[in-house]
Phi, psi and omega in degrees: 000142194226150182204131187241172176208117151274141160249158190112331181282150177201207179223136200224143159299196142278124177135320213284217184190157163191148187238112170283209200179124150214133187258152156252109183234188191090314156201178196269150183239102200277344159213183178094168187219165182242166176207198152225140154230156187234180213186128158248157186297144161067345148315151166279149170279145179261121184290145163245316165205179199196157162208125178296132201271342168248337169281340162102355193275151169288114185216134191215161176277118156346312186272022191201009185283139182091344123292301207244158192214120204240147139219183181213152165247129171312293181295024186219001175045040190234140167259186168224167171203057201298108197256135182232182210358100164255179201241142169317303190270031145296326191301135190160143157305148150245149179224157188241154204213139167238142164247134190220123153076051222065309228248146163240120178251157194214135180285183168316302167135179170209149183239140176251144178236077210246123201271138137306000000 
């Protein structure tokens, strides 16, 4: 079992930047990638980015290249997710998710808010 906690949401101008957190506990992840997706009301959740957890590569949503930027820290078994000029239609929970082993584990979510 893996249990995530996101962290980081808030409410931003447009323009602003905020960095979210997601800790992993229950075991450590040592292969397998994290990502985010994000979710609006009445909407699909949207993949935003992924990261391979032992190689580092990177994968991002069209709509967020250049902007947002996922890394991890190993030792702290934590991802990031730094979104920088957001945009009003950034707004959405986001949520961060693993895959381990087969299996996809999912955080709460965190809601971003991003005002004009």
């Amino acid at each position: 079992q893996v249990q995530l906690v996101e962290s980081g949401g808030g409410l931003v101008q447009a323009g602003g930047s905020l960095r979210l957190s997601c800790a992993a506990s229950g075991r450590t992840l040592s292969n397998g990638a994290m990502g985010w997706s994000r979710q609006v009301p009445g909407k699909e959740r949207e993949f935003v980015a992924a990261i391979n957890w032992s190689g580092g590569s990177t994968y991002y949503a069209d709509s967020v290249k250049g902007r947002f930027t996922i890394s991890r820290d190993k030792a702290k078994n934590t991802g990031y997710l730094q979104m920088n000029s957001l945009k009003p239609e950034d707004t959405a929970v986001y949520y961060c998710y693993a895959d381990v082993t087969s299996r996809t584990y999912w955080g709460q979510g965190t809601q971003v808010t991003v005002s004009s």
